[in-house]
N, C-alpha and C positions, 0 to 999 in steps of 0.2 A: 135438430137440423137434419133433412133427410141428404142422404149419400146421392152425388150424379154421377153420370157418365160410367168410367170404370171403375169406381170406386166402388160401386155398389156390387160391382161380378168381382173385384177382389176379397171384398169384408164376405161376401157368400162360399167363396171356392176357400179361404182361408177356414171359416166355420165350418166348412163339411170335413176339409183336411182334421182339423182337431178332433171330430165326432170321430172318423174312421179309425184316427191314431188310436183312440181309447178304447174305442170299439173293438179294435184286434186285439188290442193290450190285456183287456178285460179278456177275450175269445181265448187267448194263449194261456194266459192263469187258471182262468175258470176258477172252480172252487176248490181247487187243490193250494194248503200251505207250504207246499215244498218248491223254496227256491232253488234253482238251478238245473232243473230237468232238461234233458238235455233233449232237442226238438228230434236225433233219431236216436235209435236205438242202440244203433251201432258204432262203434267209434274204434278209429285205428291210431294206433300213434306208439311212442315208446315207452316201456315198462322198467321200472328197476323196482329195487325192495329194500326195504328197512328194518330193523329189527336184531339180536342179534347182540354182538357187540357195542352196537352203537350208542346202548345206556338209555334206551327209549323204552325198555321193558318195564313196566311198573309205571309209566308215566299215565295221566289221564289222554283218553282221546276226545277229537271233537264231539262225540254223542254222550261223552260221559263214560262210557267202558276202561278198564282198566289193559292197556297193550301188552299183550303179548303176543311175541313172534313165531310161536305156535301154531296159535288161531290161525284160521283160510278168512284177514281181512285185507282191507287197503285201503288205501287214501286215495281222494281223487278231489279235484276242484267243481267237475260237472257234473259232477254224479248223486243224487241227493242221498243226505244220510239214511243207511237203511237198507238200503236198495242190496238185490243181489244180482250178481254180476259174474258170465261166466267169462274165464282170459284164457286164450289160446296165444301160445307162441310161435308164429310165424316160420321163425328157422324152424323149428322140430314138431311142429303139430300138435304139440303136448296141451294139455287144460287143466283146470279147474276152476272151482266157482268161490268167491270170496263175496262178504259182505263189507260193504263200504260203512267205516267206523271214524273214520278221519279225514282231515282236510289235506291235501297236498295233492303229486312231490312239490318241492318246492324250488325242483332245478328246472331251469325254461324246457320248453320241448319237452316233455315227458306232460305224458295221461294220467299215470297211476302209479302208485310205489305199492307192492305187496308186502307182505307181511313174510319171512322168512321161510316158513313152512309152504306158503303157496307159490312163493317164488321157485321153491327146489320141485316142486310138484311138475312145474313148464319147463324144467329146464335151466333156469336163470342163476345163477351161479355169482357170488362176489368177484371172480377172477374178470368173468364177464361185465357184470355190473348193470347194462342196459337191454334189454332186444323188443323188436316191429312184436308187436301186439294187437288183436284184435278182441274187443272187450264189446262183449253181448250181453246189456241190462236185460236179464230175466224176469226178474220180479221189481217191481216198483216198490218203496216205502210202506208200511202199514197205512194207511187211512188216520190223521191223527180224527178224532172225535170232537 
């Protein structure tokens, strides 16, 4: 039964709406496996760190790596695993660059928990426990094959 009146410029504008949806959906992914890339590069928000006392040393992370708070890694929710990532501290200017190993923090408001040793590198301190961070993905993921 063919479609009249407005029926037929709704069933059309509804079908291009879905083509477009997928269309960008498709454009956004592309052929990269890594979800959660974060659409800039840049991202500011706040930092704390784990590690440490806390009894997470020895435990497995999300990539499989073995935690230690040692290491220059972090946790982050938008960051895909892999990735490397330079953090500067806001109050004091301080940096360095960690490789994202795990999923977190997992306290609302926070970007990223580091890793003990990179936390002391900016500045961040247990007494303190949070500070404004700006975190620059440098390097993307390896390419899985």
């Amino acid at each position: 039964m063919p479609l009249k009146g407005g029926h037929a410029t709704r069933f059309c504008a509804t079908i291009l709406l879905l083509i477009a949806a997928s269309s960008s959906a498709f454009a956004q992914t592309g052929t990269s496996s890594h979800i959660g890339t974060p659409r800039k590069k840049v991202i500011t928000g706040k930092a704390s760190f784990y590690g440490g006392s806390d009894g997470l040393d020895g435990q497995t992370t999300a990539n499989g790596d073995t935690f230690d708070h040692h290491e220059h890694t972090a946790a982050s929710r938008v960051i895909p695993l892999g990735s490397k990532a330079r953090v500067t501290n806001l109050k004091t200017g301080e940096s360095t660059t960690v490789t994202i190993t795990d999923r977190g923090p997992l306290a609302r408001g926070r970007k990223i928990d580091l890793s003990k040793d990179a936390a002391r590198d900016i500045g961040l301190t247990k007494k303190e426990g949070v500070t404004p961070v700006k975190i620059v993905v440098t390097k993307p993921p390896a390419a899985v094959p």
